[in-house]
N, C-alpha and C positions, 0 to 999 in steps of 0.2 A: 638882578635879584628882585629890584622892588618891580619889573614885568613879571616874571613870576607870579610872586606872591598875589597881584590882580588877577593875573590868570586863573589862582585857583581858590580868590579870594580870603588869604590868610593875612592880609597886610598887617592884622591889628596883632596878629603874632610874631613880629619882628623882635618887639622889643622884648618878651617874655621869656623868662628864665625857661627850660626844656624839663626842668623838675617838677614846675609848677603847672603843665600842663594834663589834660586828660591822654588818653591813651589813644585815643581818637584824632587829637589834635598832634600828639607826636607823632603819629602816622599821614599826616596832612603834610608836616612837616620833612620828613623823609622821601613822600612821595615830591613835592615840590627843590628838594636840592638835586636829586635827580634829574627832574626835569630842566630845571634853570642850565644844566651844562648842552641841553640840546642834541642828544643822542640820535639817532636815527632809528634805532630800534631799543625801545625800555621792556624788559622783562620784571613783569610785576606780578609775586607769588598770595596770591588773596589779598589787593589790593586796597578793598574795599569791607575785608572782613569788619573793621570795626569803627567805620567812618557811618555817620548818619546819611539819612535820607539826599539830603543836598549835595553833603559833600561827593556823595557817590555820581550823584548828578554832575556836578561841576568836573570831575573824573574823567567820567564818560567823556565829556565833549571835549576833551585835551587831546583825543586820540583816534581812530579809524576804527572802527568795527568791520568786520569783513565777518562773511555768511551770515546775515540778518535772515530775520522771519519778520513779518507783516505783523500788526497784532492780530488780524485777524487767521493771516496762517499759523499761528502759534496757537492760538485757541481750538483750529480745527483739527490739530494732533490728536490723536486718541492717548490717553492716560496712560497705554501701556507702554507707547513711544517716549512722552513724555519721563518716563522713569528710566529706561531702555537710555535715554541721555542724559541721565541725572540730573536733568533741572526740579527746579521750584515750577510750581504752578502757575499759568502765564498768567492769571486773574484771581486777586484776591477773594472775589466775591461765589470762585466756586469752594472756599471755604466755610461761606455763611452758614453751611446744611450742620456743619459739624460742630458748632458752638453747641447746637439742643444735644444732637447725637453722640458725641463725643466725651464732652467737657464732665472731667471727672470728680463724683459727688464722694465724699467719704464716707465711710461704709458705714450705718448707725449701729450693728451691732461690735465696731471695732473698740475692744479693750482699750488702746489707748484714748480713743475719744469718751471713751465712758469715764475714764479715769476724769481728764482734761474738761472743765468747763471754761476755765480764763484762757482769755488768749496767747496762742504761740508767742506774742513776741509782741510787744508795743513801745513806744514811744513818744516822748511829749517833747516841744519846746528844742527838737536839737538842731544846734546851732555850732558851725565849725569857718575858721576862719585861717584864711593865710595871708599874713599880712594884711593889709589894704582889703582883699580880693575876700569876697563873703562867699564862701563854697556851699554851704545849707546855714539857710533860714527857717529855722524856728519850723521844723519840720513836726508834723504830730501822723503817727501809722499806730493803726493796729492791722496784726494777723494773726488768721484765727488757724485753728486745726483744720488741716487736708484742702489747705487753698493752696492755686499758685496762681501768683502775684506778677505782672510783667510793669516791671520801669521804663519808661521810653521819654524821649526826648531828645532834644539835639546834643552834641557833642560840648563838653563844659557845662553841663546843666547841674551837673552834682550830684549824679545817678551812683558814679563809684563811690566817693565820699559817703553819701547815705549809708551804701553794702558796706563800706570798711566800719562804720561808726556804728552802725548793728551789730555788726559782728565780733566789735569789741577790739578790732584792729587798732584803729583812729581814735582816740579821745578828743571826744565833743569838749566845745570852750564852755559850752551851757544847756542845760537839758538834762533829758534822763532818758534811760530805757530797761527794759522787764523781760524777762521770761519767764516761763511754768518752772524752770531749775536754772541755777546760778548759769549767765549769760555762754561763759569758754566750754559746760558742757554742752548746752543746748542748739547754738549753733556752727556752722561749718560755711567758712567762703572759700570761693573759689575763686580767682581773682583771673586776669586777662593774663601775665604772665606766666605760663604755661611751667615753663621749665624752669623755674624758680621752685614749684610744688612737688615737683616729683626728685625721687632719693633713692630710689630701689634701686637692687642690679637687673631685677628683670621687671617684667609687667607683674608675674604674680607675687615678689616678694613686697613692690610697691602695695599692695591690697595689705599684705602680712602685718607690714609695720607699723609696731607698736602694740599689737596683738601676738599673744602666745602662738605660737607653730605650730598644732596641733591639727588630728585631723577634722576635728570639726571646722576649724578655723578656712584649713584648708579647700574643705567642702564648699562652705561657703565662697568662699576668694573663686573657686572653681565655678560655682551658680554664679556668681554676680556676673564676672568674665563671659562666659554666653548670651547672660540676657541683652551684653552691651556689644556684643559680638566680637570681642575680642579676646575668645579662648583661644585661638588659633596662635597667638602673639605670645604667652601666657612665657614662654621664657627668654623673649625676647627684650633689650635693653629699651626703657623706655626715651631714653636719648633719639632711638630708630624708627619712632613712630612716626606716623604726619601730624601736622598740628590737631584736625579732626581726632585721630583716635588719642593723642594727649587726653584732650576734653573729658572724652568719653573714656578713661584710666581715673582722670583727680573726678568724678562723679564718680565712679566707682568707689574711690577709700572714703567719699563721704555715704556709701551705702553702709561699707564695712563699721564706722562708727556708728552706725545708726542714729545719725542725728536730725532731731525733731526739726529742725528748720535750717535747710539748704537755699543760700544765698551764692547765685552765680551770676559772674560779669561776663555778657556776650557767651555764652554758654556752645552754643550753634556757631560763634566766628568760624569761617573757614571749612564747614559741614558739608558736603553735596546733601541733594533732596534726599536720598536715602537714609543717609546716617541721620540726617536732622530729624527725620519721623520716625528713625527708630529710637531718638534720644528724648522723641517727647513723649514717645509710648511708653517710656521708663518714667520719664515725669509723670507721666498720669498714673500708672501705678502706685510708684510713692506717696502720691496725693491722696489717691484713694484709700491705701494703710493708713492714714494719717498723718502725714509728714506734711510740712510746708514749704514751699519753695518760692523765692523770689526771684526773676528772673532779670536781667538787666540786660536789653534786649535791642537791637536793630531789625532784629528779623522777624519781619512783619507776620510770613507765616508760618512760623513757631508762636508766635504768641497767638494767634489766631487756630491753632493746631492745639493746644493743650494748655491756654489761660482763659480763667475766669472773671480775672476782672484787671484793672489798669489804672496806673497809675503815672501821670505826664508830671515831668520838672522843667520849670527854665529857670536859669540864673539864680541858681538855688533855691526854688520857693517850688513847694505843690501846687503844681495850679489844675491838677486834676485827678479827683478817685472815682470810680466806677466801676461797676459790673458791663464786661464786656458782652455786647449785643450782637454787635454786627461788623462786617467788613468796612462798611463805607464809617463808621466811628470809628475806626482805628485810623482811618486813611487821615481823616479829619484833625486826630489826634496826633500822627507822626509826620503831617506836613504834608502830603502828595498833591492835596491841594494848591502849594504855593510851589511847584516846582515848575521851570521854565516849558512852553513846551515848542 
């Protein structure tokens, strides 16, 4: 057990209650009793969906990779290949282009920005605590109308707590926070448990719920369902989905509410390259209507795909806001720097 735990660097999680940890770290944790039994062959279903930067590292080298690409054969794939296998982009930095081009402005003649001059959603001073353990320090955010916001940092940094404690889930021990309308209407989290969120018998009565039957209703629930490309499913149990089109269902009922400021944890866990850029081409739309989104993020390039600006935590503190610029600041900011090589 305690080789193990070296192996994948969890040791200081022995003693830790399994309630008290992140979600990141419970997956550390899972992945590691697995392995302590010495299998000969582990079958591990998105592995890595919601581990940080490191830990994804320390992952990899527990195991054999078989059919590698060079980095430089991988960069000399042509784009259409590269989609053709549903990866991610072998190089962050052929993102750079699309921060100017891309990165979506909110539209000045939009009503609801016309309406809205205070910010989406702010907060001062919040502070949450479990036992002993300081989850967020005295944390101070504002978000403005038609931004999206990406969170990053390592695993226990107090990324989720922030989103539960905005969103009015978590009561802070101390602090405050605001919105343009009382907090339970204004915003909508989506949190990493998946299947805890969903209620429906099918995909489209999940949209339905809690909204009249009607055809307008309907219509709609029917428009949302295509843009996320999942009319195809539309009477299907959402029990039967993959985890990916889960995601891409609870982003959906927070269309159908129409809520000004969407807070999602790991949003893209578990996405191929496909779905991930179709889900950030929805984010930028909503951005651009005016809606805000926070994103709480491992994935380097989603946030790099449809954020404007970033926000790093450790050990509960901000220790960084910013308008995002470039690929090699993000790198900077989610570690790659400090990874073995």
């Amino acid at each position: 057990m305690h080789r193990t735990a070296e192996d994948l660097r969890i040791p200081e999680l022995l003693a830790r209650r399994l309630r008290g940890l992140s979600y990141g770290m419970r997956q550390k944790v899972a992945i590691a009793s697995a392995y302590a039994i010495g299998p000969q062959v582990l079958v591990l279903d998105e592995p890595s969906a919601n581990l940080d930067l490191q830990a994804t590292d320390d992952l990899r080298r527990t195991g054999q990779i078989v059919g590698t690409y060079t980095p430089t054969e991988l960069k000399q794939l042509a784009a259409a290949e590269i989609n053709r296998m549903g990866l991610r982009v072998p190089s962050l930095d052929q993102l750079d282009a699309r921060l100017t081009a891309d990165s979506p402005e909110p539209q000045a003649d939009s009503p609801k920005l016309q309406a809205e001059t205070r910010p989406a959603l702010e907060a001062h001073g919040l502070t949450r605590r479990y036992g002993p353990l300081v989850a967020l320090h005295n944390a101070e955010l504002r978000l403005d109308h038609g931004q999206i916001v990406a969170i990053v940092g390592p695993n226990g940094a107090g990324k989720s707590v922030l989103g539960r404690v905005l969103s009015g889930l978590t009561r802070p021990d101390s602090g405050r926070r605001a919105s343009t309308r009382r907090r339970h209407k204004d915003v909508w989290y989506i949190g990493q448990d998946l299947d805890s969120q969903l209620f429906g018998n099918s995909v489209l009565t999940e949209l339905l719920t809690g909204r009249p039957d009607n055809p307008e209703s309907r219509a709609r629930a029917t428009e949302t369902l295509t843009a996320l490309g999942l009319f195809d499913y539309a009477e299907h149990h959402p029990a039967t989905l993959s985890g990916g089109q889960k995601q891409r269902l609870l982003l959906g009922v927070a269309m159908m509410h129409e809520a000004p400021v969407i807070i999602l944890d790991e949003p893209t866990s578990g996405l191929d390259a496909t779905s991930m850029r179709r889900v950030s081409e929805v984010f930028r739309q909503l951005a651009a209507a005016g809606h805000t989104l926070l994103l709480i993020s491992h994935d380097a390039e989603c946030v790099l795909e449809c954020c404007q600006r970033i926000i790093r935590m450790e050990k509960g503190h901000i220790t960084d806001d910013l308008l995002l610029a470039h690929a090699t600041q993000l790198r900077q900011l989610m570690g790659y720097q400090a990874l073995r090589t």
